[in-house]
C-alpha positions in Angstrom: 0.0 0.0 0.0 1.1 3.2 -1.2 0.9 6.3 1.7 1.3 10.3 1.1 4.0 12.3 3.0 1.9 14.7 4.9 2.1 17.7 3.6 1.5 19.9 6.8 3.1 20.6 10.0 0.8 19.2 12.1 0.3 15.5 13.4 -3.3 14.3 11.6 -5.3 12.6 14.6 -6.4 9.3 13.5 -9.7 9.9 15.9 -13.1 11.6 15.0 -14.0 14.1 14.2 -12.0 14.3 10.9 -14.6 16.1 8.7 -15.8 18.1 11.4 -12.8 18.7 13.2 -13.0 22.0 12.3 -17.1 22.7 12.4 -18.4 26.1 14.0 -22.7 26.1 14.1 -22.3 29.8 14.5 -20.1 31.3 12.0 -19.1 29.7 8.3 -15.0 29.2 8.2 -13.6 31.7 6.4 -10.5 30.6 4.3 -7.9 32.0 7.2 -9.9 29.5 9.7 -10.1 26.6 7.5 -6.2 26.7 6.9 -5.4 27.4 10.2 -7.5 23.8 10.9 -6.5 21.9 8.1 -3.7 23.3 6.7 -2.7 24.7 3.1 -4.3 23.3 -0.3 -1.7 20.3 -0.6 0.7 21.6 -3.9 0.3 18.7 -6.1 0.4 20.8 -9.0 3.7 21.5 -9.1 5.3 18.2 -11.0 3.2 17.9 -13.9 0.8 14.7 -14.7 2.9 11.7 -13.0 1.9 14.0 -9.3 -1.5 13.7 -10.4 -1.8 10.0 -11.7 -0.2 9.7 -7.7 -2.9 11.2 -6.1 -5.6 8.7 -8.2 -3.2 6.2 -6.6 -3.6 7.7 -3.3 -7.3 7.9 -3.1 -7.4 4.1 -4.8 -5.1 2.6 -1.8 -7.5 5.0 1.0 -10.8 2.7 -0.4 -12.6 6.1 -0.5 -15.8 5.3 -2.0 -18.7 7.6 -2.8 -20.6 9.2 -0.2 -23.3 10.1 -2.6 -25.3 6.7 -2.3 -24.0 4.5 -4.8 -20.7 3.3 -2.8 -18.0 3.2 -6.0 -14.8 3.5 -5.7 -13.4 6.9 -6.1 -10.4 6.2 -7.3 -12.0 4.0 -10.2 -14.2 6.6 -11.2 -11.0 9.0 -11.4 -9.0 6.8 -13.0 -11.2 6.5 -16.0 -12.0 9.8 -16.4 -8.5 10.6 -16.4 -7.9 8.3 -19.3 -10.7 10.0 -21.2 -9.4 11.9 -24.6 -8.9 15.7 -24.1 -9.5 17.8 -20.8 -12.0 16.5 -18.5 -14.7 18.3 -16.1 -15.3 17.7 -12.7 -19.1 18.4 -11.0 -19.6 18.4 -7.5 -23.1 17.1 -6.7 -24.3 19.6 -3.3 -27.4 19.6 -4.8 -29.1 17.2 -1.8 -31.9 14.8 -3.3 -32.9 13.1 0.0 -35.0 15.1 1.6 -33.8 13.3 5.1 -30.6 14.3 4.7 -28.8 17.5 5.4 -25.1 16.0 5.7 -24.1 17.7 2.2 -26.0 21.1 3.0 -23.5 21.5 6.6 -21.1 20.6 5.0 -21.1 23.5 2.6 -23.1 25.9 4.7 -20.3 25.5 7.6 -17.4 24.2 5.8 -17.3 25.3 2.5 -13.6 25.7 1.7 -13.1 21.8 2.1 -15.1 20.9 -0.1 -13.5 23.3 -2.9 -10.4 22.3 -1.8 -11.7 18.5 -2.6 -13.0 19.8 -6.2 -9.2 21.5 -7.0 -7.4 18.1 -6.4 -9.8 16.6 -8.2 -9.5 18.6 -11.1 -5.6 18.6 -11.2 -5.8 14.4 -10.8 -8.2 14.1 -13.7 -6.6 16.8 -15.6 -9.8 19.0 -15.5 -9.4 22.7 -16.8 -13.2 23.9 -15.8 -15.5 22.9 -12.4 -19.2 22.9 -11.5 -20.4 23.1 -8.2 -24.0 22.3 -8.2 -26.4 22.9 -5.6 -30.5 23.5 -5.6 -31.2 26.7 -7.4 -33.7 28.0 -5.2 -31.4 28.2 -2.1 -29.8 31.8 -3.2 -28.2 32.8 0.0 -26.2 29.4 0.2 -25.1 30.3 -4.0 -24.0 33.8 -3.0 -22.1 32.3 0.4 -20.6 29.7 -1.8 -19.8 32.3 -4.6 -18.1 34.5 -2.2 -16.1 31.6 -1.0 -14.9 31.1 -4.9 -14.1 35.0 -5.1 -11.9 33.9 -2.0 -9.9 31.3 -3.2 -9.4 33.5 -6.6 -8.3 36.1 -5.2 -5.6 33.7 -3.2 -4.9 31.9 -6.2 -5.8 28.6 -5.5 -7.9 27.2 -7.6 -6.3 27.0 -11.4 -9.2 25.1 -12.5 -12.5 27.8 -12.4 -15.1 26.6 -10.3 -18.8 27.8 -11.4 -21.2 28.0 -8.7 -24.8 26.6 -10.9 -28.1 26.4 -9.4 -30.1 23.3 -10.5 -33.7 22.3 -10.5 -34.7 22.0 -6.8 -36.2 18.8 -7.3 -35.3 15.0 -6.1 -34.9 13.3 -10.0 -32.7 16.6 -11.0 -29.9 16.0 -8.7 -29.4 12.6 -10.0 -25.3 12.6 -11.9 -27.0 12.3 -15.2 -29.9 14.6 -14.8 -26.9 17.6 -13.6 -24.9 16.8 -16.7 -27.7 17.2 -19.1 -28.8 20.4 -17.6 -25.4 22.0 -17.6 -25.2 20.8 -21.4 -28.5 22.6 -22.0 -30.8 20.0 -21.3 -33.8 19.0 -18.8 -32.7 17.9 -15.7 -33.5 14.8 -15.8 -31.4 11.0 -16.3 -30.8 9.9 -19.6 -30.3 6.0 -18.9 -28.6 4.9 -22.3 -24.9 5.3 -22.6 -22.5 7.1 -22.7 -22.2 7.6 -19.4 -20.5 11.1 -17.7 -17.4 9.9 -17.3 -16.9 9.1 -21.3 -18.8 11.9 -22.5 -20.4 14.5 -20.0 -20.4 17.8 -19.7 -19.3 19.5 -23.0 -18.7 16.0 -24.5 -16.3 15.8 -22.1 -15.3 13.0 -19.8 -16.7 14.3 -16.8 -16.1 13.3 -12.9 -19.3 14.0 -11.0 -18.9 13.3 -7.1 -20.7 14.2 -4.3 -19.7 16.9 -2.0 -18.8 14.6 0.9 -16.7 12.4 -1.0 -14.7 15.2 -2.3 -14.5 16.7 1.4 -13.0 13.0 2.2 -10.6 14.0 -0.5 -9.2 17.0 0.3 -8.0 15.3 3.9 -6.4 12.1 2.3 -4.4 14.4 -0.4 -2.9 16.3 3.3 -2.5 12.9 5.3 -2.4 9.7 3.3 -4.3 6.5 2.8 -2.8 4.7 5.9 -4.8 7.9 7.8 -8.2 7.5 6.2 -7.5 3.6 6.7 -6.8 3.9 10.4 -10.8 3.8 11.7 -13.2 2.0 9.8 -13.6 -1.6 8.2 -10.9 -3.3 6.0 -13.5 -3.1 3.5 -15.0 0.0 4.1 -12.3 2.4 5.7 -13.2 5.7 7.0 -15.8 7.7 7.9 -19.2 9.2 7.1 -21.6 11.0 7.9 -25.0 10.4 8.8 -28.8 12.4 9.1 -30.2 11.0 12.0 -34.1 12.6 12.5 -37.2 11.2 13.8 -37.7 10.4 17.6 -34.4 11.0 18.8 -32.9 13.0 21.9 -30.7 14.9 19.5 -31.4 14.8 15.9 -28.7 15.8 13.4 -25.5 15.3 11.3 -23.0 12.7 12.9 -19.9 11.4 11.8 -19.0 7.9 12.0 -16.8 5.4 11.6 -18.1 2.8 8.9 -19.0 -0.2 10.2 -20.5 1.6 13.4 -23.8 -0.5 14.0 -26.5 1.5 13.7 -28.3 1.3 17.5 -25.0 2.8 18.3 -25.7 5.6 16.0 -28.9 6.3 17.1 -27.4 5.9 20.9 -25.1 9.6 19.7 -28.1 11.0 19.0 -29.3 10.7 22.4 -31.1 7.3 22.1 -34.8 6.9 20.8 -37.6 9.0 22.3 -39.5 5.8 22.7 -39.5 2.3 21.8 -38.7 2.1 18.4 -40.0 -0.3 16.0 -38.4 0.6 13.1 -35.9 2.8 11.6 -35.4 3.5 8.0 -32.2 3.2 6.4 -31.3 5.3 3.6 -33.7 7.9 4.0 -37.2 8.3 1.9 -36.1 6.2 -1.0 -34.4 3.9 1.4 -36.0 0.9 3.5 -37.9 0.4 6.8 -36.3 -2.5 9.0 -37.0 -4.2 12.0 -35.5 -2.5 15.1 -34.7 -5.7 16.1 -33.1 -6.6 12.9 -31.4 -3.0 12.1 -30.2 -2.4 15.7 -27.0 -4.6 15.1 -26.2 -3.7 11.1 -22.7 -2.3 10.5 -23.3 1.3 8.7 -21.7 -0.3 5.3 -23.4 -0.4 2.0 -22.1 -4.3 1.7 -24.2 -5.0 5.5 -27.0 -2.9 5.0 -27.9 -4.2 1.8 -28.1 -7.5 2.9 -30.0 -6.9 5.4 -32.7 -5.3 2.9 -31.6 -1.8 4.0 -29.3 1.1 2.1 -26.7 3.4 3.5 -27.9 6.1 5.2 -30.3 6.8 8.0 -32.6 8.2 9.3 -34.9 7.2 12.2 
């Protein structure tokens, strides 16, 4: 297994939180504070293509795999759209379908700069001159926060790639990967289920990266600290951590992160335990499944466990 120098002066802490190590629910970190937490944009840049085929190495040996829902490998999905003809695009997906979920929407409400640095590396690995950063149209103050966090970064010169703030169709079927790359090529927003798919011709014709927010936030910490980092909580085969919408008849409902592999009664235990005796919970939000209580209580939070127990990753309660 392959593992990254790190790249910053501090020691990374192999505990949670890793995400949200650097979370404030009462201001938005500002690009000074979000440094100061997680250091500099790693400079992968600066020797040429074989730096950015290592970095697709990097994230293949980490076992990052998408936070989105699907669960493929990230480093797969890089790979190929790195060895797509001509320059690529990279899109990531903020725009959050589920309406149980509001992991993605913290994320970029709170921590914006993470995720942007996530879409940078991207685009350098895949060799991607031009980015999108999709979220629902309708929610202007979070484009005009996330625009100003652009003008930021500009102005710092940090992101060689442009990344375009774009508003999409506030709607569950629009946020879907093939749904956002039709609409940025002109198009309805809604899947085309016929190949190609984006990654061999996307956006522009382009082969086209299209990640979820979270995954590329995952990213953005394994380019500063290595594979062997993002490997040291977890499962073998599911390494890391997520996060999770927990709602319903809990103490404390709201965005955890977790190891994978954490059973999911444990999860609902950090939210302050159930209300009252539960009889079900229902994995993987609205267009996920209702299980037993009995039966969910002991699941590992992995899409390989979940499904066989006739669930999905995700929850909510």
């Amino acid at each position: 297994m392959t593992e990254l120098a790190l790249v910053t002066r501090r020691s990374p802490d192999l505990r949670l939180p890793r995400l949200l190590a650097g979370i404030s629910y009462y201001s938005v970190a500002d690009l000074r504070d979000h440094e100061r937490q997680y250091g500099p944009l790693p400079l992968w840049g600066t020797a040429g293509r074989r730096r950015s085929g290592r970095l697709i190495d990097i994230v293949d040996a980490a076992g990052l795999t998408g936070r989105g829902g699907a669960g493929f490998p990230t480093g797969r999905k890089m790979r190929s759209v790195a060895s797509g003809p001509g320059s690529a695009v990279v899109v990531a997906n903020g725009a959050e379908g589920e309406p149980a979920s509001c992991k993605d929407r913290l994320l970029l409400t709170r921590m914006p700069h993470l995720v942007l640095d996530g879409i940078t590396l991207a685009a350098h690995a895949v060799g991607a001159r031009e980015a999108y950063l999709c979220v629902h149209g309708q929610e202007t103050g979070l484009l005009d926060a996330l625009g100003d966090a652009v003008a930021q970064r500009r102005a710092a010169g940090l992101d060689p790639a442009p990344i375009r703030v774009t508003g999409i169709p506030g709607r569950y079927v629009a946020s879907e990967q093939s749904s956002i790359v039709q609409y940025l090529n002109g198009g309805p927003a809604k899947p085309t289920f016929s190949p190609p798919r984006p990654h061999q011709r996307g956006v522009h014709g382009r082969p086209t990266l299209v990640n979820n927010v979270e995954t590329l936030a995952h990213l953005a910490l394994i380019a500063r600290f290595g594979d062997r980092w993002f490997r040291g909580i977890g499962l073998p085969s599911a390494p890391g951590s997520t996060l999770v919408t927990v709602s319903g008849a809990v103490a404390r409902p709201g965005v955890y992160e977790i190891e994978m592999g954490t059973p999911a009664g444990q999860v609902v235990m950090l939210a302050g335990g159930p209300a009252e005796r539960p009889a079900a919970l229902l994995v993987g939000g609205y267009f996920g499944a209702w299980l037993r209580a009995e039966t969910a209580w002991p699941v590992p939070m992995c899409h390989a466990a979940l499904k066989a127990a006739g669930g999905a990753m995700g929850l909510a309660w």
